[in-house]
N, C-alpha and C positions, 0 to 999 in steps of 0.2 A: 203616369200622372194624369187625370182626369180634367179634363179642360172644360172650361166652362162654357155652356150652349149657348150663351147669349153671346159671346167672345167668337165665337166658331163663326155664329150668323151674321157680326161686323165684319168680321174680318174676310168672309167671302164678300161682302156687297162689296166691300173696298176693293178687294182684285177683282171682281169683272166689272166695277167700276175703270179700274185699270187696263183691265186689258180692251176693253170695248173702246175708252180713249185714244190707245193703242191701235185700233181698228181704223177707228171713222175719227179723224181727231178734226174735222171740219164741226162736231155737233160736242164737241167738248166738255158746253157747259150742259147738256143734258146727263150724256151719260155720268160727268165727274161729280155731278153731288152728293148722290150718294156716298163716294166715297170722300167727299171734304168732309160729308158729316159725322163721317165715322173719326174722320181723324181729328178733326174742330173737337169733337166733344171727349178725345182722350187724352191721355198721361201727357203725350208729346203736344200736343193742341195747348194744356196748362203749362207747360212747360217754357216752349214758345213764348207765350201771352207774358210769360212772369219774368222772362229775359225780360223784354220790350220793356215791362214797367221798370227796371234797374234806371232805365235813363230816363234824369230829372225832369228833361226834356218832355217827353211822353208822358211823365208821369203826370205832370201839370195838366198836362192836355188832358186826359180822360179826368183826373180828380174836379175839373172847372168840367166835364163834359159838353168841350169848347164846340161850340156852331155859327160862324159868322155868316151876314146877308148869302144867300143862294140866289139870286136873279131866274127869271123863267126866260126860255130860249130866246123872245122876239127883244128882253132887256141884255143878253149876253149878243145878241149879232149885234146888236147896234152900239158895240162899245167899240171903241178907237179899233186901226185898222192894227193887227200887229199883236194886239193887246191880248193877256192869260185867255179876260173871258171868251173875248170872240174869235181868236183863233180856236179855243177848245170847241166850242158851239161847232163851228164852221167843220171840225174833224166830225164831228158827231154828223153832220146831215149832208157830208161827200159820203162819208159811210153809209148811213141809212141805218143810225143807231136810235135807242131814245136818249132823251137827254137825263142827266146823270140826277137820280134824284136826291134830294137835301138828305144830309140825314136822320135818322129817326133815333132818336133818343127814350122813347116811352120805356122801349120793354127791355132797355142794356137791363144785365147783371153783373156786377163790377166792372174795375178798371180796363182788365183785359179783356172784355167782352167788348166796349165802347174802343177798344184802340182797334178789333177787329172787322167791327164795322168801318168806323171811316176807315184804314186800309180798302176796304170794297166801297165803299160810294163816291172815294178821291182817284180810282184807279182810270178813269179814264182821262182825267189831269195828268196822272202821273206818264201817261202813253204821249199827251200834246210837247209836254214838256222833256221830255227823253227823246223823244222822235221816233218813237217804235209802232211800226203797222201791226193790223193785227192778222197779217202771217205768221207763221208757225215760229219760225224764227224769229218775230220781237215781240212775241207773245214766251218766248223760251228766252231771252233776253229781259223780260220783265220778270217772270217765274224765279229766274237765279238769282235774281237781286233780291226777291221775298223770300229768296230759300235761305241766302247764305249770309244778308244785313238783317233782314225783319224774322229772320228764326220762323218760319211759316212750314211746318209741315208737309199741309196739302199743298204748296209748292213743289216740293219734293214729289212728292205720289206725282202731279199733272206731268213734271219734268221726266220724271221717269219714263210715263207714258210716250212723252213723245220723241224721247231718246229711242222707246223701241220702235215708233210709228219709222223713223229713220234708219235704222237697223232692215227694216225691210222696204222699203221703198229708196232707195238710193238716191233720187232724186231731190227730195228732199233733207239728204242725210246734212252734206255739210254747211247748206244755209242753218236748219238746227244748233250745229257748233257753232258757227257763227257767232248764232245768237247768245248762245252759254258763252260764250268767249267773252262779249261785248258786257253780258249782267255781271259778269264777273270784276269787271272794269268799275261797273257803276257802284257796285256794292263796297269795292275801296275807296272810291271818290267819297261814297256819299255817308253810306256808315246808316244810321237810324232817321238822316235829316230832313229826308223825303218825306216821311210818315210826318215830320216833328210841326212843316209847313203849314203854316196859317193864311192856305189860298186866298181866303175867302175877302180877307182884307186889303187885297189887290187885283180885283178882277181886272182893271182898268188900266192896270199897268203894262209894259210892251212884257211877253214873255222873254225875251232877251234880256231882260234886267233881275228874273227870276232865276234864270241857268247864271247867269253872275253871282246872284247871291250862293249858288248852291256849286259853285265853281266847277262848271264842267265846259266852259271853253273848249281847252282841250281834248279835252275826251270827244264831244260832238264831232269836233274835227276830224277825228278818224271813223264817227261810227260806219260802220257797216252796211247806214238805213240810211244816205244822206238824201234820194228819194224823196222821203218821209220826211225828214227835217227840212228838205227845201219847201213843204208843204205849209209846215209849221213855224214860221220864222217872220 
């Protein structure tokens, strides 16, 4: 059977996208894009996108291609102490991250393109309010909840990756589970509701009234990362 050349040259960029992950998974986000964009832009990538729009929920949100106020950093510190936005803020510059840009709406092409952006431009929210560092392990705790509630592909490829980064480096193996252990949790609590969230019209709010609404009491109680969550609280 005769395989197509263009298919042949995705589908390497994607595994030494992977296995280079594999490698160095400190630099992550360079080496994996190439291979998110091989999988973003295929069958399983459509596939994905067109679950997520089943739920009314979603669907709404990208057809209204909803954006509410984004505040800039110096208006996100200076919101109540406690609060979504300036605990999130506050994560971003212990880390020494940039701050999370609004999203961009000009160049979406459908539904499921706009639900795959904000999944990436809400994703550092979604880390304040989960309580997940971004060690290996609640980066592989965030990854399983995209792999196995938001239908994400290139979740699956990044997870992969650093299941085997774990397979040789021992030290790191079972914080990894860990963290699959723990996304695996969030993704029954939470189902699509995370994605479905309208941050934006609560910056001001304490994030503890946010994990309420999204009923993970429980679950936090046991996470893995309490660390992280005593940071975030």
């Amino acid at each position: 059977m005769r395989i197509d050349p263009q298919l042949r040259r995705r589908a390497l960029r994607a595994t030494v996208g992977l296995l280079e992950t594999a490698r160095d998974p400190d630099h992550t986000l360079e080496h994996a894009l190439p291979m998110l964009d091989v999988i973003s832009n295929s069958g399983l990538g459509e596939a994905g996108r067109a679950r997520l729009l089943e739920d009314p929920l979603l669907l709404a949100l990208a057809r209204e291609r909803y954006r509410g106020p984004w505040p800039d950093a110096d208006a996100l510190a200076a919101m109540p102490t406690g609060s979504l936005g300036r605990l999130h803020q506050e994560r971003l510059q212990r880390l020494g991250l940039q701050p999370t840009p609004a999203p961009q709406l000009t160049s979406l092409e459908g539904d499921g393109a706009y639900l795959l952006q904000r999944l990436r431009s809400t994703h550092d929210l979604h880390h304040a309010v989960l309580g997940l560092p971004i060690t290996l392990a609640g980066e592989a705790a965030g990854a399983t909840y995209y792999a196995q509630a938001l239908h994400q592909p290139g979740s699956v490829a990044i997870l992969a990756a650093w299941i085997l980064h774990g397979q040789q480096e021992s030290a790191d193996h079972g914080a990894i589970w860990a963290g699959i252990r723990f996304g695996l949790e969030l993704a029954e609590t939470l189902g699509h509701r995370l994605l479905a969230m309208r941050w934006e019209e609560g910056w001001q709010e304490p994030i503890s009234l946010w994990r309420q609404r999204l009923g993970l009491a429980e679950l936090l109680a046991r996470s893995p990362f309490q660390e992280e969550l005593a940071l975030l609280s």
